[in-house]
C-alpha positions as a LaTeX table, in Angstrom:
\begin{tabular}{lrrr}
\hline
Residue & $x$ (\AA) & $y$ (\AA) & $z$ (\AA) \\
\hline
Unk1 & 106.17 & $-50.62$ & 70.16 \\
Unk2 & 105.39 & $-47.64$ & 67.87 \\
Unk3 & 108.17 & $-45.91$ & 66.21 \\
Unk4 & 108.31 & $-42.30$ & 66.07 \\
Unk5 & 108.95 & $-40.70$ & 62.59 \\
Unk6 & 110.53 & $-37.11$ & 61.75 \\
Unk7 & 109.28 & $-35.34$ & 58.95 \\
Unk8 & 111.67 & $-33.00$ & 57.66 \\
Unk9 & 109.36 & $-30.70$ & 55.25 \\
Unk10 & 110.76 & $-28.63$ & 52.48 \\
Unk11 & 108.52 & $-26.04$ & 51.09 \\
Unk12 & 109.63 & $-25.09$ & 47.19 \\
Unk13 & 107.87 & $-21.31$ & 46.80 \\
Unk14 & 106.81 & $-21.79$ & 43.04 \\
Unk15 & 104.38 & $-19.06$ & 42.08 \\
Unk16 & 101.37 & $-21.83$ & 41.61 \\
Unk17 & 101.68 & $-22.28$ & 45.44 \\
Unk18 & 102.96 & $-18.81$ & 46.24 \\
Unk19 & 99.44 & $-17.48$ & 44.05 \\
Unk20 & 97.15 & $-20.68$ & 46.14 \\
Unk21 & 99.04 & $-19.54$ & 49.58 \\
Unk22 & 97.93 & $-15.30$ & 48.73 \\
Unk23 & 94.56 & $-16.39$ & 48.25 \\
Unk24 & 93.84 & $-18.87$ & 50.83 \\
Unk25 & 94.78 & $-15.99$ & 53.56 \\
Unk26 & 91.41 & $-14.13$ & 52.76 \\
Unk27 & 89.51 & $-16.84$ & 52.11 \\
Unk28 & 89.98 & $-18.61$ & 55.52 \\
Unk29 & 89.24 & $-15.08$ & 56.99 \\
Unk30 & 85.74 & $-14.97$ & 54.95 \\
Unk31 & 84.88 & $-18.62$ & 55.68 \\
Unk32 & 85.72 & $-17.93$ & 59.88 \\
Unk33 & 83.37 & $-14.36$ & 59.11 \\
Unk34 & 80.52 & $-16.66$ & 57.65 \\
Unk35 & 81.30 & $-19.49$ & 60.19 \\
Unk36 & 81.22 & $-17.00$ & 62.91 \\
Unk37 & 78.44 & $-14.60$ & 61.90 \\
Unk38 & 76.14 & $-16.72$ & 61.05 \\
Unk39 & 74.99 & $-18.38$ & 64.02 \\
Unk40 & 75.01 & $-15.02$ & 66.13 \\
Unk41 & 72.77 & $-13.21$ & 63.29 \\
Unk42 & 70.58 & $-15.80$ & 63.17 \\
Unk43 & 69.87 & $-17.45$ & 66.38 \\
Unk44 & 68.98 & $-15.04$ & 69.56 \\
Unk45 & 71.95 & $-14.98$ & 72.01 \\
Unk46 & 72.30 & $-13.11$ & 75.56 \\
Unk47 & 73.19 & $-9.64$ & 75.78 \\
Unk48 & 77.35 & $-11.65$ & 76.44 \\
Unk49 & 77.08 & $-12.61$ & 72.76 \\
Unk50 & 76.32 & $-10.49$ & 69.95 \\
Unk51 & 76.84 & $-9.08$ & 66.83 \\
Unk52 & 79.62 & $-6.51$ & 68.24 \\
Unk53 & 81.77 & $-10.14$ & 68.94 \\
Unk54 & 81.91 & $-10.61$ & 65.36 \\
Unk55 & 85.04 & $-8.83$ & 64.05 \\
Unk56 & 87.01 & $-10.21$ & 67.43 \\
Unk57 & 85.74 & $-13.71$ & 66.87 \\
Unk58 & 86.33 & $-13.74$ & 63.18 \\
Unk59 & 90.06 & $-12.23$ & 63.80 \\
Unk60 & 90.90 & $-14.43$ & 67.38 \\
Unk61 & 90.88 & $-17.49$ & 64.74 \\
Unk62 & 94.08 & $-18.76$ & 64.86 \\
Unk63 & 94.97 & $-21.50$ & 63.10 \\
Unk64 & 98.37 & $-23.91$ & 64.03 \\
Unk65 & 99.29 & $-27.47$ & 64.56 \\
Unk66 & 96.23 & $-29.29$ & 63.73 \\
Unk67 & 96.16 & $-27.43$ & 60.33 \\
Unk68 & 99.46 & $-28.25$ & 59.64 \\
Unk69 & 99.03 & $-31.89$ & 61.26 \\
Unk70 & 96.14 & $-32.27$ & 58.39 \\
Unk71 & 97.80 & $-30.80$ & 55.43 \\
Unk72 & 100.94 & $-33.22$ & 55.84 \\
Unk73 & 98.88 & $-36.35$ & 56.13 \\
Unk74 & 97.46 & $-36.10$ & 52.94 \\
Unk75 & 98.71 & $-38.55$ & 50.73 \\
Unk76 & 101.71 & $-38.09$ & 48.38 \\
Unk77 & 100.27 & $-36.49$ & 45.53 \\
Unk78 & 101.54 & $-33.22$ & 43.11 \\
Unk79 & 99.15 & $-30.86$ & 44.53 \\
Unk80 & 100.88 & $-31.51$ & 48.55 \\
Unk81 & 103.45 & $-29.06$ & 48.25 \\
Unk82 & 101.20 & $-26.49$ & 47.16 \\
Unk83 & 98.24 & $-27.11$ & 49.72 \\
Unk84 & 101.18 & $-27.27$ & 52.27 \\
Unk85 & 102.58 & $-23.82$ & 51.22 \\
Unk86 & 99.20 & $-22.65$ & 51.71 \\
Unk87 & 98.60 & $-23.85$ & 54.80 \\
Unk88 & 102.11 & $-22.57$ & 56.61 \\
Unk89 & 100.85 & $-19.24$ & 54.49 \\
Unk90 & 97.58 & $-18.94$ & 57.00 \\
Unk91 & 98.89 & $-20.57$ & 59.70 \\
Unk92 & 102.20 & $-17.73$ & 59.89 \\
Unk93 & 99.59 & $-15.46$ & 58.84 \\
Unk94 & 97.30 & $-16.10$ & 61.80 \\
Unk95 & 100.11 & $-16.33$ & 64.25 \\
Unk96 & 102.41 & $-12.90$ & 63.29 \\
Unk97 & 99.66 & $-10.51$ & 62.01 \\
Unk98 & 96.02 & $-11.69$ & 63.86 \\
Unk99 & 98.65 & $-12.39$ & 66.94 \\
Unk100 & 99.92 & $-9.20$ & 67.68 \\
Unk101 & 97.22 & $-7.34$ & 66.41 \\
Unk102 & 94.38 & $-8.95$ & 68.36 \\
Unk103 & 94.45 & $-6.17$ & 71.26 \\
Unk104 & 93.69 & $-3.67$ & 68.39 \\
Unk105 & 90.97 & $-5.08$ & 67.65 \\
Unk106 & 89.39 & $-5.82$ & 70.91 \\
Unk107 & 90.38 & $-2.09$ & 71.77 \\
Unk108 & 88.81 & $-1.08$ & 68.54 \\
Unk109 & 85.44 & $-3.13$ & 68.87 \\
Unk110 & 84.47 & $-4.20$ & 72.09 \\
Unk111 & 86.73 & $-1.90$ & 74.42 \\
Unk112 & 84.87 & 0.79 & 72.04 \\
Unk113 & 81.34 & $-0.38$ & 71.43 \\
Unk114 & 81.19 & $-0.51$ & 75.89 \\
Unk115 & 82.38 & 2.60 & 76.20 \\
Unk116 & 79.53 & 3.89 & 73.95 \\
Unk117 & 76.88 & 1.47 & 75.87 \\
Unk118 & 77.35 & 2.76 & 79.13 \\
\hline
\end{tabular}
């Protein structure tokens, strides 16, 4: 029988990883934008699917437990503390801000851009 392990984590806020945790925010953003752009831009979709879903799609990406899951199975090295720092940084960052803010956007781009089809 398989024992179940607790991890207790405990995240030390040096400014290396406080630096690598501010700049991983906007570069997961960019990388879903790309991720998500490019295969509506490039490929024909239905009328359902276009270039208007971008800004919703590239802000709905939230990012949680398999993140995390990932960036605590990495092995024991120096640089784990830091990548983990980063990766609570996008994950709190996706949950608080894109969270709540999602209806905003979806009000602001595709409530919007229907209203002006119609």
């Amino acid at each position: 029988m398989q024992q179940s392990r607790l991890k207790v984590l405990v995240l030390r806020f040096e400014a290396t990883a406080r630096a690598v945790a501010a700049a991983a925010v906007p570069i997961v953003l960019v990388a879903r934008l790309v991720a998500v752009s490019a295969p509506l831009l490039l490929f024909p979709w239905s009328g359902r699917l276009s270039a208007r879903n971008i800004p919703f799609l590239t802000w709905a990406g939230v990012h949680g437990g398999v993140s995390v899951a990932l960036a605590l199975s990495l092995p024991d090295v120096p640089e784990k503390s830091t990548l983990l720092t980063a990766t609570y940084a996008v994950v709190l960052f996706s949950i608080i801000i894109q969270g709540s803010t999602l209806g905003l956007v979806v009000r602001h781009t595709l409530l919007t851009d229907k209203a002006k089809h119609a």
